[in-house]
C-alpha positions in Angstrom: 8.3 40.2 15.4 5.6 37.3 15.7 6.2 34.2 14.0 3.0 32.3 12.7 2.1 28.6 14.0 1.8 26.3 11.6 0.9 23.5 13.7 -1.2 20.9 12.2 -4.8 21.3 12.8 -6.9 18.2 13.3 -8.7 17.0 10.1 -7.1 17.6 6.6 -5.7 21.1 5.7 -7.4 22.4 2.3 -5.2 23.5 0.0 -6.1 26.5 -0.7 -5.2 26.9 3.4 -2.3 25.5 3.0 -1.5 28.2 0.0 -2.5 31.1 2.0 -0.4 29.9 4.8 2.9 29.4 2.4 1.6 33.4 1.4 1.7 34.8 4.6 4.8 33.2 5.7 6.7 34.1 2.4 5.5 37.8 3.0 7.3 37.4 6.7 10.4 35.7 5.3 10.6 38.9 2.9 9.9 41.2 5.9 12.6 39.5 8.4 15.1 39.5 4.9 14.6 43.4 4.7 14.9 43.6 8.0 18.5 41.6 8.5 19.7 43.9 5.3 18.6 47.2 6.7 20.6 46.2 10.1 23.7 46.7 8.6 23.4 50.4 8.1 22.0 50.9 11.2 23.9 52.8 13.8 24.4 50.7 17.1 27.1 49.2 19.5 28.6 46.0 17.7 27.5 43.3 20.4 23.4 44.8 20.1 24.2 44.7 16.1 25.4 40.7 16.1 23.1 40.2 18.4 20.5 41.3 16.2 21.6 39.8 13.1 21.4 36.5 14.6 18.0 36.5 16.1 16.6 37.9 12.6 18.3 34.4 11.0 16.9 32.7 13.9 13.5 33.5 12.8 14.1 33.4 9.0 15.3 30.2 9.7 11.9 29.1 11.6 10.3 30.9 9.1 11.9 28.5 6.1 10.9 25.6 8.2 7.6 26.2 8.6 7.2 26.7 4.9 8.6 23.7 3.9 6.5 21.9 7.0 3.1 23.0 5.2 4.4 21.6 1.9 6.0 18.6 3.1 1.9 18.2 4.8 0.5 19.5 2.0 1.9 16.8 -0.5 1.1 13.3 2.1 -2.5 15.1 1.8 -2.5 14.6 -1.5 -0.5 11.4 -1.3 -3.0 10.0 1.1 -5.9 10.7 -1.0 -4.7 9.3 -4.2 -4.1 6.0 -2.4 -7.5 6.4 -0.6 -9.1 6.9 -4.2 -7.4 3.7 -5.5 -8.2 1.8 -2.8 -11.7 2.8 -2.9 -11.5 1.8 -7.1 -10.0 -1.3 -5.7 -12.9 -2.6 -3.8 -15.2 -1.4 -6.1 -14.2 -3.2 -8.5 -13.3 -6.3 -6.1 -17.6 -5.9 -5.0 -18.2 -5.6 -9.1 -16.5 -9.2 -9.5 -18.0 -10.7 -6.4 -21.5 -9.7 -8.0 -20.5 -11.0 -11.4 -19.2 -14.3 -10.1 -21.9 -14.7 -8.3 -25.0 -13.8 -10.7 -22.9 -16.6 -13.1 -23.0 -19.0 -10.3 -26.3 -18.7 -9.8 -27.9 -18.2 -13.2 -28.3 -21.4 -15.5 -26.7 -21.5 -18.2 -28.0 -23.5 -20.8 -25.2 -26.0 -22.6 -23.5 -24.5 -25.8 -24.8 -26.0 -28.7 -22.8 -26.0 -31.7 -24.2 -24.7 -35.2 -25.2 -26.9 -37.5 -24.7 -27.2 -41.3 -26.9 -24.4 -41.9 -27.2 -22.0 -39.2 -23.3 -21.2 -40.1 -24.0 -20.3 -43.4 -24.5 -16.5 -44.5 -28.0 -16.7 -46.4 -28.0 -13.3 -49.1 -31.4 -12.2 -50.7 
């Protein structure tokens, strides 16, 4: 039986990728399972049988990893581009307050001027 490569490719795995490649592989474990059950009824000399039996959990075993390879992948993905997101918000915002410091720097403000006696009085008609 062929067992799939789930080597990383270059560039970021989608996930929907990474989803069909978890599919594929469960479909294989469940194969190589059915396989290692139906051994024991089968009818051959007990060294071929064991030796059987082993290589099948060999492969489940690979199998298992290779799962848990594409998720472990799958989640630093995500990982990655959460922090890639915030970093981006971060200078964003870091430009946004640059700009702001800057345009009060340069504009002239005129001094504060405190109301007098009547402008702080609410006029009703």
């Amino acid at each position: 039986m062929q067992i799939s490569s789930a080597t990383p490719s270059s560039g970021a795995a989608s996930s929907a990728s990474a989803a069909s490649n978890i599919n594929k592989l469960q479909k294989q474990l469940r194969d190589l399972t059915n396989e290692l059950r139906n051994v024991a009824g089968q009818e051959m000399e007990p060294k071929a049988k064991a030796a059987k039996v082993k290589l099948l959990q060999a492969q489940i075993q690979m199998v298992q990893q290779q799962i848990a390879a594409i998720q472990r992948q799958t989640q630093q993905e995500q990982m990655d581009r959460a922090q890639a997101q915030q970093q981006a918000q971060a200078q964003r915002q870091a430009k946004a307050d640059r700009e702001a410091s800057a345009n009060a720097a340069a504009s002239p403000t005129a001094p504060r001027r405190t109301p007098g006696l009547g402008e702080s009085v609410d006029t009703y008609a």
